[in-house]
C-alpha atoms as an extended CHARMM CRD file, in Angstrom:
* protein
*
       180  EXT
         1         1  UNK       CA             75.4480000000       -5.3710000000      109.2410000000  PROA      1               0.0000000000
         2         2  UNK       CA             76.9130000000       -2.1380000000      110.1340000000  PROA      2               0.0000000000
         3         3  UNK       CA             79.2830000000       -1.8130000000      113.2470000000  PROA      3               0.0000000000
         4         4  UNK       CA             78.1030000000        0.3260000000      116.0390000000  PROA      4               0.0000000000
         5         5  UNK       CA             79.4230000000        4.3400000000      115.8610000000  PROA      5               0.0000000000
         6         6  UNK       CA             81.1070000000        4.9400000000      119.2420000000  PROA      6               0.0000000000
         7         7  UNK       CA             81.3180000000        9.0100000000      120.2090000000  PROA      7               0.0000000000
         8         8  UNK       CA             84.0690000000       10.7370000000      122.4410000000  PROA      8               0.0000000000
         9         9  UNK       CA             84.3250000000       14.1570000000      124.1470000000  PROA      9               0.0000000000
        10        10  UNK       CA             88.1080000000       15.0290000000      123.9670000000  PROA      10              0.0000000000
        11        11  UNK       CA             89.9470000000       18.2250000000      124.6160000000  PROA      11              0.0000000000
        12        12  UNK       CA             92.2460000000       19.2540000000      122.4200000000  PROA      12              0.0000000000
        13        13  UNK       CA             95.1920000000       18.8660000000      124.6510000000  PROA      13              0.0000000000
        14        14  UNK       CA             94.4170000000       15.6360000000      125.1150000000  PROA      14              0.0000000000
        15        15  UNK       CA             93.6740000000       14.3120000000      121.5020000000  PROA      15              0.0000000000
        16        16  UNK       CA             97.2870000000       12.6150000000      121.6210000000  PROA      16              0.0000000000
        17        17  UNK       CA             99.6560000000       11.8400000000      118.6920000000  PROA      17              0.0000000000
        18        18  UNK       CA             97.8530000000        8.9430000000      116.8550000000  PROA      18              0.0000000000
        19        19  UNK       CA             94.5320000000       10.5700000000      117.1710000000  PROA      19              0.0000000000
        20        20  UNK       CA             95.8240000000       13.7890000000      115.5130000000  PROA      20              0.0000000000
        21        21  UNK       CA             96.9080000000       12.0890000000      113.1730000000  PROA      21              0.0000000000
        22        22  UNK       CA             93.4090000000       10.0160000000      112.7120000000  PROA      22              0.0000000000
        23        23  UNK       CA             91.7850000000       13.4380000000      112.6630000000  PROA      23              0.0000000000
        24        24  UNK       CA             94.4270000000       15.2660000000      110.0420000000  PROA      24              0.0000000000
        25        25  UNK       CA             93.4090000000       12.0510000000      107.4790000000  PROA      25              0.0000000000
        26        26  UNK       CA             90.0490000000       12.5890000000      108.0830000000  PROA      26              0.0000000000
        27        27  UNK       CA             89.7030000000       16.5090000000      107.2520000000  PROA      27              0.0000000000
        28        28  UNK       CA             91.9380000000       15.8650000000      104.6990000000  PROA      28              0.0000000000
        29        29  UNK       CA             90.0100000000       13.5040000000      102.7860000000  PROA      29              0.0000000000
        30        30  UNK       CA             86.9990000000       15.8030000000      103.5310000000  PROA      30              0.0000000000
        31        31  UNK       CA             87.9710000000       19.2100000000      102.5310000000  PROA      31              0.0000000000
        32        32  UNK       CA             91.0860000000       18.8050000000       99.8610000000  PROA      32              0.0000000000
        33        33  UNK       CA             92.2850000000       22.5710000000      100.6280000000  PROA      33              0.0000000000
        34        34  UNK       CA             92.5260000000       22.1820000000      103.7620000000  PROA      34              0.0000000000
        35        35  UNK       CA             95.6850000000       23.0160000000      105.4290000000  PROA      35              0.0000000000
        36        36  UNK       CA             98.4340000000       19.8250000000      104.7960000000  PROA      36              0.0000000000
        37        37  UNK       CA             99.7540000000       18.4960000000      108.3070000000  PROA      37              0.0000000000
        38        38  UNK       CA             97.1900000000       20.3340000000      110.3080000000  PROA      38              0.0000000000
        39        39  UNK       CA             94.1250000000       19.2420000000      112.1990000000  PROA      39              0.0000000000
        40        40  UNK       CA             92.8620000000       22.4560000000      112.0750000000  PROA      40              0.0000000000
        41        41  UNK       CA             92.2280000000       25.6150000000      109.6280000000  PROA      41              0.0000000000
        42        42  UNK       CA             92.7700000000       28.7720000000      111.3770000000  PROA      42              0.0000000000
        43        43  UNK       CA             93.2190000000       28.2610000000      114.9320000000  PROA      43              0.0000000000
        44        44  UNK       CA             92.6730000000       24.7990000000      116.8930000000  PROA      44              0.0000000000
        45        45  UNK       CA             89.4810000000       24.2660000000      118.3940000000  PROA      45              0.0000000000
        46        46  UNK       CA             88.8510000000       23.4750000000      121.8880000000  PROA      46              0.0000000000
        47        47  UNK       CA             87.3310000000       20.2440000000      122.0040000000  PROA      47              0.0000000000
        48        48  UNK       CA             86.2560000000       17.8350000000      119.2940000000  PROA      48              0.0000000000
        49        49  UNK       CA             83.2620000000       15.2730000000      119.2700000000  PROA      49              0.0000000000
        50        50  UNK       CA             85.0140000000       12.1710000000      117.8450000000  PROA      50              0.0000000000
        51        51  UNK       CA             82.9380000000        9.1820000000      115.8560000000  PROA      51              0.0000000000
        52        52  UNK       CA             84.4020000000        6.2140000000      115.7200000000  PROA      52              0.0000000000
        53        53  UNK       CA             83.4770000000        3.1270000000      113.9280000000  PROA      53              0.0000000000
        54        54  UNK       CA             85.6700000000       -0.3020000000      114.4100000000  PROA      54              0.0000000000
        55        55  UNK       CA             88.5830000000        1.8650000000      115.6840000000  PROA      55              0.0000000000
        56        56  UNK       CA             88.3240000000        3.8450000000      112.9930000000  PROA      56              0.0000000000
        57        57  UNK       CA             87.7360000000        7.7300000000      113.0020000000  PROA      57              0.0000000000
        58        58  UNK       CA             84.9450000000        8.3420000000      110.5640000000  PROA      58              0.0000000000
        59        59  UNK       CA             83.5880000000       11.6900000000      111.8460000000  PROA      59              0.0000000000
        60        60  UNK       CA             84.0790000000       15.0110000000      113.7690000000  PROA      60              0.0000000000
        61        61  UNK       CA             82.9420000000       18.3000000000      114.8870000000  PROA      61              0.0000000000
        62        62  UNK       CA             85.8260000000       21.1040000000      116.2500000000  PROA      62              0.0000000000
        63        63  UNK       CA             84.2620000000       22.8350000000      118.9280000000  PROA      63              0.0000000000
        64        64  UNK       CA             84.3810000000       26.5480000000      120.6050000000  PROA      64              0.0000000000
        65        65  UNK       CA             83.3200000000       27.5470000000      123.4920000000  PROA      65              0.0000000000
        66        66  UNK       CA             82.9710000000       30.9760000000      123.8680000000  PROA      66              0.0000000000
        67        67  UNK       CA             81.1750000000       34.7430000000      124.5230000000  PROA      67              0.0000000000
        68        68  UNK       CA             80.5600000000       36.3380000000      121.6310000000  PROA      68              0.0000000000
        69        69  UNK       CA             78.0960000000       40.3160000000      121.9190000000  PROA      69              0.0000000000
        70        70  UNK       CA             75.3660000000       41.5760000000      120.3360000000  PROA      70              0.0000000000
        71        71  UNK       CA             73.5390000000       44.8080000000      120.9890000000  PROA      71              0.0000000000
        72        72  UNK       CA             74.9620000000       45.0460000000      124.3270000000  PROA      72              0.0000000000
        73        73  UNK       CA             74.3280000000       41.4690000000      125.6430000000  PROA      73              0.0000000000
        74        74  UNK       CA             76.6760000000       38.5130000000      125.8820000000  PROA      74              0.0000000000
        75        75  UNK       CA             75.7530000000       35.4230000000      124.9540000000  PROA      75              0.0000000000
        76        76  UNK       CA             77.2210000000       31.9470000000      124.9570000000  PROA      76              0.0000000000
        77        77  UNK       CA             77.6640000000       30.0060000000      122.4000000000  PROA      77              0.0000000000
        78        78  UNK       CA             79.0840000000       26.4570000000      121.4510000000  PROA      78              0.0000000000
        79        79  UNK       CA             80.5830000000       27.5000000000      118.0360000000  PROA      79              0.0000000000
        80        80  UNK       CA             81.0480000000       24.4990000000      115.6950000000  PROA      80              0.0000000000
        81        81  UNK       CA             84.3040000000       24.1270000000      112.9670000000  PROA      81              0.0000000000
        82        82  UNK       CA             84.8560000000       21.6330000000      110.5980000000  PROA      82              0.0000000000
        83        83  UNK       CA             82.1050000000       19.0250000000      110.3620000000  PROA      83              0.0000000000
        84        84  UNK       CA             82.9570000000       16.3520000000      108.2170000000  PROA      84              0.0000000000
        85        85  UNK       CA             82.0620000000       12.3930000000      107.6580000000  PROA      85              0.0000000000
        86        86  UNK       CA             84.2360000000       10.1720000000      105.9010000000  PROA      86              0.0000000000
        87        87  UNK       CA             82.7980000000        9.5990000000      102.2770000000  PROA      87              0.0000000000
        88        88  UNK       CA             81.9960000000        5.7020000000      102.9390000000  PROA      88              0.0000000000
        89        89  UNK       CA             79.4800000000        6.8940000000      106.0140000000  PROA      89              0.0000000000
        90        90  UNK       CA             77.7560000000        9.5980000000      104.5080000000  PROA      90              0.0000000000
        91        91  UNK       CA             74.1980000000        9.4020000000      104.2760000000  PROA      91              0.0000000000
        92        92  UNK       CA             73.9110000000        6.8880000000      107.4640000000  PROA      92              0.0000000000
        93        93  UNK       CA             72.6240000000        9.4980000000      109.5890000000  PROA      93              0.0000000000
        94        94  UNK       CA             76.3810000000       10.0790000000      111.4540000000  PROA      94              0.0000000000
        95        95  UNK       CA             76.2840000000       13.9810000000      110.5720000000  PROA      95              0.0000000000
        96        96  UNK       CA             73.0900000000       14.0440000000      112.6950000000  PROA      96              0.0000000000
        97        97  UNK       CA             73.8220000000       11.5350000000      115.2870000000  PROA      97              0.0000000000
        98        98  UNK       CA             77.1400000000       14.0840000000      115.6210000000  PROA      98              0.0000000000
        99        99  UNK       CA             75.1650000000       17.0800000000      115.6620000000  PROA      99              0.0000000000
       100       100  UNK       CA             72.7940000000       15.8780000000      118.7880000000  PROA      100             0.0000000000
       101       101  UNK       CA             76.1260000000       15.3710000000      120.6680000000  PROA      101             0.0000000000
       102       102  UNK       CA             77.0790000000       18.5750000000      120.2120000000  PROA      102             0.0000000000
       103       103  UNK       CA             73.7010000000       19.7200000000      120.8750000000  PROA      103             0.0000000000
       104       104  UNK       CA             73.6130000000       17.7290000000      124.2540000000  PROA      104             0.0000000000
       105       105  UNK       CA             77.2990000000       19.3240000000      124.8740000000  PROA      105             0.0000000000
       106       106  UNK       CA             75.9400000000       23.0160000000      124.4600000000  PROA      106             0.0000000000
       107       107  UNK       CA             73.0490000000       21.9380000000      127.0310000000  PROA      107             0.0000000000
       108       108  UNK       CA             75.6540000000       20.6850000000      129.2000000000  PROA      108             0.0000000000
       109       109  UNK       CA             77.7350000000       23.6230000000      129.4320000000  PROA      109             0.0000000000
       110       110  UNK       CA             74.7380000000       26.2990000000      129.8360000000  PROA      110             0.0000000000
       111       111  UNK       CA             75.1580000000       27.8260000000      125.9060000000  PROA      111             0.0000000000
       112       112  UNK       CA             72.6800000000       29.5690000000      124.5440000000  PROA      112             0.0000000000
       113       113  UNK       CA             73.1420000000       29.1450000000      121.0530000000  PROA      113             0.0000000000
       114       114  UNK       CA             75.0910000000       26.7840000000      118.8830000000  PROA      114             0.0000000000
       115       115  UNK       CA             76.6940000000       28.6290000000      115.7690000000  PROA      115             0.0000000000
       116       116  UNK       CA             78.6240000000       27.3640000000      112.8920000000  PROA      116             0.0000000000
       117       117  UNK       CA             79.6740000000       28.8330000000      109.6520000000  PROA      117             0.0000000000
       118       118  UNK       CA             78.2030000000       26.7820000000      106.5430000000  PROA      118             0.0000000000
       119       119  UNK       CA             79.3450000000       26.5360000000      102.6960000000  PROA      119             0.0000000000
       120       120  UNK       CA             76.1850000000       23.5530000000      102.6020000000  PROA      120             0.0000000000
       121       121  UNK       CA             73.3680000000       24.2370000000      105.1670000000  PROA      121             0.0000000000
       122       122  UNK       CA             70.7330000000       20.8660000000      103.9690000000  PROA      122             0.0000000000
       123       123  UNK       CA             72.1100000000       18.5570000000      107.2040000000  PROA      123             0.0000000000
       124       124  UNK       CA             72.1560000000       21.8540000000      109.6970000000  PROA      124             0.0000000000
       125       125  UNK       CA             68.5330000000       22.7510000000      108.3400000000  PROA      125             0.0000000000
       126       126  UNK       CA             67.5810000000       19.1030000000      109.0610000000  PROA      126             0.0000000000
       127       127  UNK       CA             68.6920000000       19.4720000000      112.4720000000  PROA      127             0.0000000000
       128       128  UNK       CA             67.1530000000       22.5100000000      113.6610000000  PROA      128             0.0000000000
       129       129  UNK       CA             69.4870000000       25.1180000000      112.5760000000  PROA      129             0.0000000000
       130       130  UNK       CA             68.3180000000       28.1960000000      111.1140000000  PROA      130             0.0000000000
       131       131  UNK       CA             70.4700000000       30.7030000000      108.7930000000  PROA      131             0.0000000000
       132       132  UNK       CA             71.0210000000       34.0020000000      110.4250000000  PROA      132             0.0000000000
       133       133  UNK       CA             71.9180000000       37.3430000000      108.1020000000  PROA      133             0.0000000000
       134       134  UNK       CA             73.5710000000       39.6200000000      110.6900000000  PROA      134             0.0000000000
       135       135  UNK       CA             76.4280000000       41.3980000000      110.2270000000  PROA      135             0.0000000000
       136       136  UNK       CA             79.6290000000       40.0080000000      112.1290000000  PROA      136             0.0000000000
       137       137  UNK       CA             83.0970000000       41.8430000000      113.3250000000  PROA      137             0.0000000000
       138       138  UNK       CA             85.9740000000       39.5380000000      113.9120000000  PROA      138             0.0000000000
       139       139  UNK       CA             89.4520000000       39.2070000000      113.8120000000  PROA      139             0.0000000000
       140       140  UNK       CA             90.9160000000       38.1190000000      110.4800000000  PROA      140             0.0000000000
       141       141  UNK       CA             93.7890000000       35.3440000000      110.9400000000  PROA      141             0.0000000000
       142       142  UNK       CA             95.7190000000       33.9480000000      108.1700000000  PROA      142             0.0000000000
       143       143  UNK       CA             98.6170000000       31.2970000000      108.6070000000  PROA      143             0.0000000000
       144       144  UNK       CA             99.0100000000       32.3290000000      112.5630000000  PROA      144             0.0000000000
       145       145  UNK       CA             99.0710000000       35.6940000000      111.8240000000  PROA      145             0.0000000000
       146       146  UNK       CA             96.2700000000       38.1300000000      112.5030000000  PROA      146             0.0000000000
       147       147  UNK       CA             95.4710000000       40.5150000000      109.8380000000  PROA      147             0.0000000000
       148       148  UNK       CA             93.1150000000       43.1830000000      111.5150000000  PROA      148             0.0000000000
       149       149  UNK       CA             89.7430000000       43.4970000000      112.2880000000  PROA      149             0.0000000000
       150       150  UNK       CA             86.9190000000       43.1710000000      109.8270000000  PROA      150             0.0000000000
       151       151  UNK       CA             83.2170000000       43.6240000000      109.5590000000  PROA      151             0.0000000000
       152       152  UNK       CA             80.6690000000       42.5120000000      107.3660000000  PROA      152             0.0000000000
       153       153  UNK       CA             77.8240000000       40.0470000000      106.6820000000  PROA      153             0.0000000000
       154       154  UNK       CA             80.0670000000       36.9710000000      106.1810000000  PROA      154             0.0000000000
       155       155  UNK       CA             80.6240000000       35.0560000000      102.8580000000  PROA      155             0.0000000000
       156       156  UNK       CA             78.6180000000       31.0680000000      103.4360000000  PROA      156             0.0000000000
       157       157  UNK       CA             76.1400000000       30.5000000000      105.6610000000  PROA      157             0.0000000000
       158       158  UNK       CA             75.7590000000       31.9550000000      109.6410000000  PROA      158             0.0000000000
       159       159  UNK       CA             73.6470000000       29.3930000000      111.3640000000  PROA      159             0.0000000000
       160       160  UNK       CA             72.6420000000       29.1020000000      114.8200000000  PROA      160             0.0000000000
       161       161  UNK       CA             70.3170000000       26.7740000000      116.6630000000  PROA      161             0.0000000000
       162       162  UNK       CA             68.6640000000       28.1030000000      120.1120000000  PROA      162             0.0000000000
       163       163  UNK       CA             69.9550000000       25.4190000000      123.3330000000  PROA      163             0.0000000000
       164       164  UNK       CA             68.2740000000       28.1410000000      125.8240000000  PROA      164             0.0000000000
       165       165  UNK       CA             65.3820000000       30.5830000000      126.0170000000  PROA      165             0.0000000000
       166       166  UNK       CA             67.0280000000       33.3860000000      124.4670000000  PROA      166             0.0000000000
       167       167  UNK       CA             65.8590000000       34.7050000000      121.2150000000  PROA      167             0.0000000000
       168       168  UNK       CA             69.0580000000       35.4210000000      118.6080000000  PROA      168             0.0000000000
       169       169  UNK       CA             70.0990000000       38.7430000000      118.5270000000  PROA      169             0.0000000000
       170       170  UNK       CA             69.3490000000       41.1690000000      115.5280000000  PROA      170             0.0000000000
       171       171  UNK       CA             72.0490000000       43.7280000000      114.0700000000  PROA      171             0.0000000000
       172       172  UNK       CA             75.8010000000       43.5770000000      114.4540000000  PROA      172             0.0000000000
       173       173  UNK       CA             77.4120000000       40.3550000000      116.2020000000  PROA      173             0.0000000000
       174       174  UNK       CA             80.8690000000       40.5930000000      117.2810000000  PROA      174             0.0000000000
       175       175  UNK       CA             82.5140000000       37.0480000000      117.3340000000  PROA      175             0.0000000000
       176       176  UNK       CA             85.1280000000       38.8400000000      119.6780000000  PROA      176             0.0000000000
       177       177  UNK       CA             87.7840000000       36.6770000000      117.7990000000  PROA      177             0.0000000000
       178       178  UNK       CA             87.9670000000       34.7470000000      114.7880000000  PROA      178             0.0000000000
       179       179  UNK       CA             85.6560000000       33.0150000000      112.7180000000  PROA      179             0.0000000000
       180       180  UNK       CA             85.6450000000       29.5910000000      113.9030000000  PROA      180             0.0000000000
């Protein structure tokens, strides 16, 4: 029988040394480019929802809370980095389970949209997300460095899923920051 999957909230300040460390193995293991010693690509997220299974970090999602404007409006939006799921739980349904936390997070904090950035959409689309085309400006970072200021229709896979009434925005989207 499979052991329970517990979930945590946890700020990034407060992740701690051993749970860093947890979460560096686990994106490591996920994404083999990723960034050695880091828990984090470009610039560290937030927050993180944590899954843990016997003590045992088998999932997470980096969050961002932010503002980000699009013909003339600001919205809100719970940007999501880095999903990942240990190989030995994929396929249990943890990726979704994670997801509705997050979802239930953006609720929480009055967000209008949830956004992430995907290379493989199939679990997003599965969860409600939808793929969005628009153009985006941000600022390009690169090893803690910032670069300039680019804009285009990203590379990968925009997706957003609507937490509010608010209908996504059409034509340029400026992430007013990097792409999380």
């Amino acid at each position: 029988m499979m052991s329970r999957i517990h979930f945590s909230r946890i700020a990034r300040y407060g992740l701690g040394r051993e749970v860093e460390a947890d979460l560096q193995r686990l994106l490591a293991e996920c994404f083999p480019d990723y960034p050695s010693g880091r828990s984090y690509y470009k610039l560290p997220p937030h927050s993180h929802v944590l899954a843990t299974c016997d003590g045992r970090l088998v999932a997470q999602a980096g969050l961002e809370y932010r503002v980000f404007s699009a013909g003339g409006r600001a919205l809100m939006i719970l940007g999501v980095v880095d999903v990942c799921v240990a190989p030995d739980r994929r396929s249990q349904g943890v990726a979704s389970a994670l997801l509705r936390q997050v979802e239930e997070l953006a609720v929480e904090a009055g967000s209008d949209f949830i956004v992430l950035f995907a290379d493989d959409e199939r679990v997003y689309r599965s969860n409600g997300f939808v793929r969005a085309g628009n153009v985006c400006r941000w600022a390009m970072i690169d090893e803690h460095r910032t670069l300039g200021i680019k804009e285009e229709a990203l590379p990968g896979c925009l997706m957003y899923r609507s937490v509010s009434a608010k209908l996504w925005p059409s034509g340029t989207i400026d992430l007013l920051g990097h792409v999380f």
